[in-house]
C-alpha positions as CSV (number, residue, x, y, z in Angstrom):
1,X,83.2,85.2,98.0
2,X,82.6,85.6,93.9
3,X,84.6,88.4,94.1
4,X,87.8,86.8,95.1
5,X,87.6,84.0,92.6
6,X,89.7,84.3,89.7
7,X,87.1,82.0,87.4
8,X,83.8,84.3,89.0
9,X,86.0,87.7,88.0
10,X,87.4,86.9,84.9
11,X,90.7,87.1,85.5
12,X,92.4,86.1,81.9
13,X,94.8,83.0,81.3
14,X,97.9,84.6,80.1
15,X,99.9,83.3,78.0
16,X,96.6,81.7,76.3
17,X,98.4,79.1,74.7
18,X,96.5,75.7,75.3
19,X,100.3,74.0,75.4
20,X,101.2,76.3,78.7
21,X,97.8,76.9,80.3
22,X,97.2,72.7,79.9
23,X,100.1,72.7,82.9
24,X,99.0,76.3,84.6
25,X,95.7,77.8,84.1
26,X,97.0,80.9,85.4
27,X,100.8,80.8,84.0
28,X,101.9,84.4,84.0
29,X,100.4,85.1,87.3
30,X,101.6,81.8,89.1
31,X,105.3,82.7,87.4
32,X,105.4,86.2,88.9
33,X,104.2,85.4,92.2
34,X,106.9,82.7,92.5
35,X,109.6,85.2,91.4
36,X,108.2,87.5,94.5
37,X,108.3,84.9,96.9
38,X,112.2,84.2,95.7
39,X,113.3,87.7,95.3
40,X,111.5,88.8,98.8
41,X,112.8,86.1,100.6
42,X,116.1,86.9,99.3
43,X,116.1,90.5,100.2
44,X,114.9,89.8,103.6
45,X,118.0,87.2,103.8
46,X,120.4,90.0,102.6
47,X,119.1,92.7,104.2
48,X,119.8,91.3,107.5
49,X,122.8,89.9,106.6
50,X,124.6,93.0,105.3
51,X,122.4,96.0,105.9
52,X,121.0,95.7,109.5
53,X,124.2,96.6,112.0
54,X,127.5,97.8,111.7
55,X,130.6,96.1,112.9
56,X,132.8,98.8,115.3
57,X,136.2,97.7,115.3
58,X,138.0,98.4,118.7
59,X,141.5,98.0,119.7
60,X,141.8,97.8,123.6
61,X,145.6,98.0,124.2
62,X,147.1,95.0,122.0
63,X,143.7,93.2,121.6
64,X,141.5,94.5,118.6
65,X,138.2,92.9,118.3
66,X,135.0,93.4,116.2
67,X,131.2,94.4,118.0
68,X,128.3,94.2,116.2
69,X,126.6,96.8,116.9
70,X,122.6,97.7,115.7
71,X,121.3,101.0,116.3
72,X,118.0,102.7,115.0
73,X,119.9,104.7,112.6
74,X,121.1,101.3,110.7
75,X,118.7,98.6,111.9
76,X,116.6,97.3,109.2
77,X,114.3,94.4,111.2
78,X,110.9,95.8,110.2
79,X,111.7,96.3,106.6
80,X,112.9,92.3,106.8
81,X,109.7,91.7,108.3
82,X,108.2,93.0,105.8
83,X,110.1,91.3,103.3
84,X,109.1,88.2,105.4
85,X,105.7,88.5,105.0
86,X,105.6,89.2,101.3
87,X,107.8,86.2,100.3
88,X,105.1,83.9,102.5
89,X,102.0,86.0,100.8
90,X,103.4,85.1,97.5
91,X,103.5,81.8,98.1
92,X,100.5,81.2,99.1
93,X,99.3,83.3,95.8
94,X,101.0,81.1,94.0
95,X,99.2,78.0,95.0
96,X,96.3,78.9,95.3
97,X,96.5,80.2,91.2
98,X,97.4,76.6,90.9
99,X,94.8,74.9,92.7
100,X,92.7,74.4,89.9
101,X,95.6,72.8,88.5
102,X,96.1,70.3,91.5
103,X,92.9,69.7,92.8
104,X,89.3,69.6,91.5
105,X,88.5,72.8,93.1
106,X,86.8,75.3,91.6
107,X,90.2,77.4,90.8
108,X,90.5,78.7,94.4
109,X,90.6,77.3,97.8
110,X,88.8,80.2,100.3
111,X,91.6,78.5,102.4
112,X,94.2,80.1,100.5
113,X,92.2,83.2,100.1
114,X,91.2,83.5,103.6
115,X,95.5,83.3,104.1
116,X,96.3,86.0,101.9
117,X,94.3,88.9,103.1
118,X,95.3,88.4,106.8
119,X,98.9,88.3,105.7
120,X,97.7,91.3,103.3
121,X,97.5,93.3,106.2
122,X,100.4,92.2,108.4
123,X,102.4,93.4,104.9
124,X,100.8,96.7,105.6
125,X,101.4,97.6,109.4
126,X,105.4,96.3,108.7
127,X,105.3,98.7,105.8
128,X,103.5,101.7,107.7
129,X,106.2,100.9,111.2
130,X,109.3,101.0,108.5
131,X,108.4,104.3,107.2
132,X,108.0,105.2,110.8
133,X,110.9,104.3,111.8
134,X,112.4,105.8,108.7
135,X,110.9,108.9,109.6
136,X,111.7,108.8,113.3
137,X,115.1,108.4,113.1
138,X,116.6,109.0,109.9
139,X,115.2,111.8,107.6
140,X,116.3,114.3,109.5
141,X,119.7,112.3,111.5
142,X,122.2,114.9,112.5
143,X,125.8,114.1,112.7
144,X,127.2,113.6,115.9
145,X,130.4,115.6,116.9
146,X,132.5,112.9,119.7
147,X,131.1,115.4,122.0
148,X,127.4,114.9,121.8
149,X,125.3,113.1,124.0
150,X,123.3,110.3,122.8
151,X,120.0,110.2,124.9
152,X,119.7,106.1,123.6
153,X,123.1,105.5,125.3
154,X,123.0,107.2,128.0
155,X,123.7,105.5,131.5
156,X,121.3,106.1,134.4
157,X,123.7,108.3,136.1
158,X,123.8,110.5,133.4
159,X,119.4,110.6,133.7
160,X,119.8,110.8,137.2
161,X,121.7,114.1,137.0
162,X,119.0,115.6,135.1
163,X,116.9,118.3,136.8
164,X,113.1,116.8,137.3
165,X,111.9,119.4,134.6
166,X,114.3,117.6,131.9
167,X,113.4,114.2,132.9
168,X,109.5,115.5,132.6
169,X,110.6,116.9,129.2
170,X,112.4,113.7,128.3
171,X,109.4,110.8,129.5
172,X,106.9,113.3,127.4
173,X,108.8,112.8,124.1
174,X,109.4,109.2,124.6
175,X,106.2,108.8,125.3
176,X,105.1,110.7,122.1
177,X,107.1,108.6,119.5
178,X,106.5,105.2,121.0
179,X,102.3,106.3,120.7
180,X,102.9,106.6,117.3
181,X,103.3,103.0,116.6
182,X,100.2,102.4,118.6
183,X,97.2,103.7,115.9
184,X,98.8,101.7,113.4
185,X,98.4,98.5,115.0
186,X,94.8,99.5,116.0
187,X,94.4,99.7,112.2
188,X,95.3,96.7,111.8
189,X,93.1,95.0,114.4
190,X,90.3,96.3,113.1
191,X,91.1,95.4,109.6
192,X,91.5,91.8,110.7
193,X,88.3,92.0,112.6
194,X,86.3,93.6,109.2
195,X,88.2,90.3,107.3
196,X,87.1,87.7,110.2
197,X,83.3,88.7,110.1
198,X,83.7,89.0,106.1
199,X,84.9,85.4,105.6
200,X,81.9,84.2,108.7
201,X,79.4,85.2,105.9
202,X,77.8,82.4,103.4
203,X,80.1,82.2,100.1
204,X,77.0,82.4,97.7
205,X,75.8,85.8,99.6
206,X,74.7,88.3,97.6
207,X,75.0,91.0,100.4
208,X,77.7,93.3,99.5
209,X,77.5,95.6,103.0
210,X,80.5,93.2,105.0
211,X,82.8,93.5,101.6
212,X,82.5,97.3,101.4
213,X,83.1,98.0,105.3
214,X,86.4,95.6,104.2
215,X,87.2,97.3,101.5
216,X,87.3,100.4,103.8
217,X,89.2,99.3,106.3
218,X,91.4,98.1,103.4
219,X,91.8,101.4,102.4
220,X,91.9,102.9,106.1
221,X,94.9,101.2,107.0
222,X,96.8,102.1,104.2
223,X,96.3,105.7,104.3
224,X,98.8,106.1,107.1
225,X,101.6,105.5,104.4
226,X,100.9,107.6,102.2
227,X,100.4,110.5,105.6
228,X,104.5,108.7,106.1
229,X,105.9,109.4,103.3
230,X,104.5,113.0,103.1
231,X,106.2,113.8,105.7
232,X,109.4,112.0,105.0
233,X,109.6,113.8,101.8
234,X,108.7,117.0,103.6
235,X,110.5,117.0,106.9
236,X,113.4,115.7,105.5
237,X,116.2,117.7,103.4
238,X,119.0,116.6,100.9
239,X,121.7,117.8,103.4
240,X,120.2,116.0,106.6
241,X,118.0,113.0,105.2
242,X,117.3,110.8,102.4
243,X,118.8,112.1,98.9
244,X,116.8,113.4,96.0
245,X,117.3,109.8,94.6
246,X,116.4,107.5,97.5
247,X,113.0,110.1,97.9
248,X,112.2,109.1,94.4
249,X,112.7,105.3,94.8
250,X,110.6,105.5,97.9
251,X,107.9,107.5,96.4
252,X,107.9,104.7,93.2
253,X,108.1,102.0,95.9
254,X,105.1,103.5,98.1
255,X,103.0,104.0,95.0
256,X,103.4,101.4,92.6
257,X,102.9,99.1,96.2
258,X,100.0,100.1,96.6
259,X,98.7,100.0,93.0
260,X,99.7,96.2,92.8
261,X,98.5,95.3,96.7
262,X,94.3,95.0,95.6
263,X,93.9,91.6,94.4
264,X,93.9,90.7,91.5
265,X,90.6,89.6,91.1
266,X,89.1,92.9,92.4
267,X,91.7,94.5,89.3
268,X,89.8,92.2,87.1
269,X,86.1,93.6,88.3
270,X,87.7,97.5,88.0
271,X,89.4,96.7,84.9
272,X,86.2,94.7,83.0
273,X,86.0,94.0,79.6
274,X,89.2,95.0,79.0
275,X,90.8,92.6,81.2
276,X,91.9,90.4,78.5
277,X,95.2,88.9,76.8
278,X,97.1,91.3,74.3
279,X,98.5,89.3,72.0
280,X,97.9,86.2,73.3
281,X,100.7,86.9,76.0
282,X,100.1,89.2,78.8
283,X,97.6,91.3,80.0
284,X,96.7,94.2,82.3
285,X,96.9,92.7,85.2
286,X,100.0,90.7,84.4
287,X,101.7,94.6,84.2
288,X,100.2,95.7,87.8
289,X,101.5,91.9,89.0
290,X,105.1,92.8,87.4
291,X,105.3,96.7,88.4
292,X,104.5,95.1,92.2
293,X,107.4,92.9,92.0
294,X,109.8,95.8,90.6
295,X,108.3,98.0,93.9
296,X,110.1,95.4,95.9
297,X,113.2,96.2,94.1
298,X,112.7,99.9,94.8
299,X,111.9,99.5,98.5
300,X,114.7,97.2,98.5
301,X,117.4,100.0,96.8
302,X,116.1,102.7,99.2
303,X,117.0,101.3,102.4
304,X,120.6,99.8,101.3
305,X,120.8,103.7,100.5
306,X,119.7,104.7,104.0
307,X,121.8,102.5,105.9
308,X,124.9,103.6,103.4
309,X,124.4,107.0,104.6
310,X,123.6,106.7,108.0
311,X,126.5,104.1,108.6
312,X,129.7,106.4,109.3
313,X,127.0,108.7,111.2
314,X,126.5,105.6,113.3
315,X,130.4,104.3,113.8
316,X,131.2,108.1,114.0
317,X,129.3,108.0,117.0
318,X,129.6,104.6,118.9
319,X,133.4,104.9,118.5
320,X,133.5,108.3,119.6
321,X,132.2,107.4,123.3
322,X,135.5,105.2,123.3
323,X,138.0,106.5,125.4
324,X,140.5,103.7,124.7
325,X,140.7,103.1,120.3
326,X,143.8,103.5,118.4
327,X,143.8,106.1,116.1
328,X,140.3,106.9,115.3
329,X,141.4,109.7,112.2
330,X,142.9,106.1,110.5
331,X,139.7,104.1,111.2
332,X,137.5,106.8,109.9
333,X,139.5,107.0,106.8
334,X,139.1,103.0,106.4
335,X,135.7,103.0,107.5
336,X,135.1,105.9,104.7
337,X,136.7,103.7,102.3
338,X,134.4,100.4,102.7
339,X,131.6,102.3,102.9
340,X,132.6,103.7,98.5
């Protein structure tokens, strides 16, 4: 596995000084990985703290009380997921840049290595199922009058009194959406199959035909975000979806991601000779380590801004099925209020 180790691909000590590299042998890259781990783990921690339901207040005669309440429109589990599984990838980046530092190992530990690309691709199916969602049920989400029917909330009275060519209709299109989620966990099967019979080959093999078919189910599984945001940006208007700003901190998220998702050491075989220190302080790869840490904060910006603007959609419509609330012009003005 030569080219996964950071010694075998040249991966640069940066800084170079012998004062910080005598404690880290990889100091920049061990520093940024930690500062992932923190600021992932932090997100996920916030994001389902403040930015994954809404509370509804309701006031029942003289008893007011407060339900949480998490609809697609708001709910934000998959991004923490993926949060989730960053923060524990980083981590375990971040040892395993240190092993050489805390053992007598060669620099890496196929342990750690083996760790990181599984967890590579869990990052990637949580990613691809957020966009979904994204695009499933906000890029195009339609204010609701009090009137309108919510097919999520409906009761089974309400389906039963549907003719059998609407019910048809309706099992068809659930149908549809809940297939899509289905190819992108096939993708990721498959690319933790192409990992499993990689890592069952000799480490000191010369045969490069099990890393390539990885490589391309690397690549394979990936491709379904970029085919996501497409049509987010495209599907999607100013009036109806995302803004012109949270499309442009997605589409910097998505791509800088994905930029700073290959390894490191693989950077280090593209990159070559010129994989080296500038002065004495950073390097190339030390920039595509930092841009994927500020993708995080990009990602990170987009969906507080999607759950800002689908929130009054959201209370708009879970209080308007209330027959029984107070004075529902007042609340909207106060919920209008918390939301600037």
């Amino acid at each position: 596995m030569q080219y996964f180790d950071p010694r075998e691909t040249g991966v640069p000590r940066c800084p170079s000084s012998p004062k910080i590299t005598e404690f880290f042998s990889y100091p920049l890259i061990v520093w940024t990985y930690m500062l992932l781990f923190l600021m992932s783990l932090f997100f996920a921690i916030f994001t389902g703290m403040r930015y994954n339901s809404v509370p509804v207040y309701i006031e029942k005669g003289k008893v007011s009380n407060t339900e949480t309440v998490r609809k697609n429109e708001v709910s934000n589990t998959l991004w923490i997921m993926y949060f989730i599984f960053v923060a524990f990838k980083a981590a375990n980046d971040a040892i395993g840049f240190s092993l050489e530092d805390i053992t007598n190992s060669k620099g890496y530990d196929l342990a750690f290595v083996l760790i990181s690309v599984v967890l590579a691709g869990g990052i990637t199916l949580f990613f691809s199922l957020s966009l979904n969602h994204q695009l499933r049920h906000r890029s195009a989400y339609k204010k609701k009058s009090p009137e309108a029917t919510d097919v999520n909330t409906s009761s089974v009275a309400d389906l039963d009194a549907l003719s059998p060519k609407e019910k048809g209709f309706l099992y068809r299109v659930k149908k549809i959406l809940l297939g899509i989620e289905t190819p992108l966990i096939l993708l990721a099967v498959l690319y933790q199959i192409a990992v499993y019979a990689l890592f069952q080959t000799n480490a000191d093999s010369e045969d490069m035909t099990l890393f390539w078919v990885y490589v391309a189910f690397y690549a394979l599984q990936r491709l379904p975000i970029f085919i996501l945001l497409l049509s987010i940006l495209i599907k999607s208007d100013q009036n109806e979806g995302p803004s012109a700003a949270s499309k442009a901190l997605l589409s910097l998220g998505v791509f800088v991601n994905l930029v700073g998702e290959i390894p490191l050491t693989l950077w280090s075989l593209i990159i070559g000779s010129h994989s080296t220190c500038w002065f004495n302080a950073f390097g190339p790869l030390d920039v595509i380590n930092v841009s994927f840490v500020l993708s995080h904060i990009f990602l990170f910006f987009f969906l507080r801004a999607e759950f800002i603007r689908n929130k009054e959609n959201c209370v708009w419509t879970i209080v308007s099925k209330r027959t029984d609330f107070f004075d529902f012009r007042d609340f909207g003005d106060s919920t209008s209020e918390d939301l600037h």
